[in-house]
Each structure stands twice: as structure tokens, then as C-alpha cells.
VEXZA-446179 format. One record per residue (C-alpha): x negated, y negated, z. Coordinates in steps of 0.2 Angstrom, whole numbers, plus 5000, padded with zeros to 4 digits. Last residue first. Example, Ala and Ser with C-alpha at 12.3 -4.5 7.8 and 13.67 -1.06 7.14 Angstrom:
<nodes>
493250055036;493850225039;
</nodes>
This chain:
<nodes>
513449124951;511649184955;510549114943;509749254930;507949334936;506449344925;505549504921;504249594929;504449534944;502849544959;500849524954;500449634967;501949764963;501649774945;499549784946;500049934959;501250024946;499850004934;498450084942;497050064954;497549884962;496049774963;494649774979;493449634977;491649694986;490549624975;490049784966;491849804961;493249904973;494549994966;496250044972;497350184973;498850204984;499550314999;501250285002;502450185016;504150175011;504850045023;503649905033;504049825050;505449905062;504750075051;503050055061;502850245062;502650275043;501150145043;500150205057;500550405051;500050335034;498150285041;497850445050;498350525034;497250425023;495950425038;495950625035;496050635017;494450545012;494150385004;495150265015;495250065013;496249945028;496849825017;496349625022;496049625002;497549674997;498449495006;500149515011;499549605026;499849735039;499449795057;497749825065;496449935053;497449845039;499249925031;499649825015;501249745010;502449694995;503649585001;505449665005;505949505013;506549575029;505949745029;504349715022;503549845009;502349955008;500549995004;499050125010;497550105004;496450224992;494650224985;494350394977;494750564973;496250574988;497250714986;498250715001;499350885008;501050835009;501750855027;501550665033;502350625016;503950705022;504550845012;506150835003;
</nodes>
């Protein structure tokens, strides 16, 4: 398997890059500084150079964040940023379906 430092980068348009907690598994996002809960404090690439500079940030902190990737987002005239596609609207919004009680 190739590592996603190795994998050449497509990036055709606003991108962040997003993980998840190690000890809450909370979705997160990788700022210019360390990482958020919040998708707006993300740190936003748009070319494949700061996308990998920024993955190599996240992929190195693995005592913070696992699975580290590069993900789509878009950003209205005002500035809001919004997930770019479903699997991001998913993960920002959190369980799909509803859990039973534990026994």
C-alpha cells in the first residue's frame, strides 16, 4: 500500500485536510497551528504543494489525529467553508443512524 505522502495529489479546488482524534475519535481538522473540531478554523490549500506540506503536518502528529487525508470543501462569497462532498457532510454532521443502549 502506498503511503499518502507518496501519492501524487489531485487537487482541483478548495481542499483541507481532516482526521480523527485518538481519544474520542472526533472528527478534526488540521489549522495552520494544530487542529480543530470547528471546519472553519481549517487550514485551506488549493494547490498540491501546501496539500502535501499540510498532510505531512497531520500524518506526523499520529499521538493526536489517525488517518489523515486530503478533502474537498467549498467556500461561498462570504467566506463560509461547507464540506465538498457527501462523505464530509456525513462526518461533520456525525451518525447516521441511531445507536441501541449498551446492555
Amino acid at each position: 500500500m502506498t503511503s499518502p505522502l507518496q501519492q501524487k495529489l489531485k487537487i482541483t479546488g478548495p481542499s483541507i485536510v481532516t482526521a480523527n482524534r485518538t481519544h474520542d475519535g472526533a472528527v478534526i481538522y488540521r489549522t495552520q497551528s494544530g487542529w480543530s473540531t470547528e471546519l472553519a478554523q481549517a487550514a485551506i490549500v488549493s494547490n498540491s504543494a501546501d496539500a502535501h506540506a499540510l498532510l505531512s503536518a497531520a500524518i506526523a502528529d499520529d499521538v493526536h489525529a489517525v488517518g489523515a487525508y486530503i478533502a474537498p470543501v467549498v467556500v461561498d462569497g462570504a467566506g463560509q467553508v461547507a464540506p465538498g462532498n457527501l462523505r464530509e457532510k456525513i462526518r461533520q454532521n456525525g451518525l447516521t443512524i441511531q445507536l441501541s443502549a449498551a446492555s
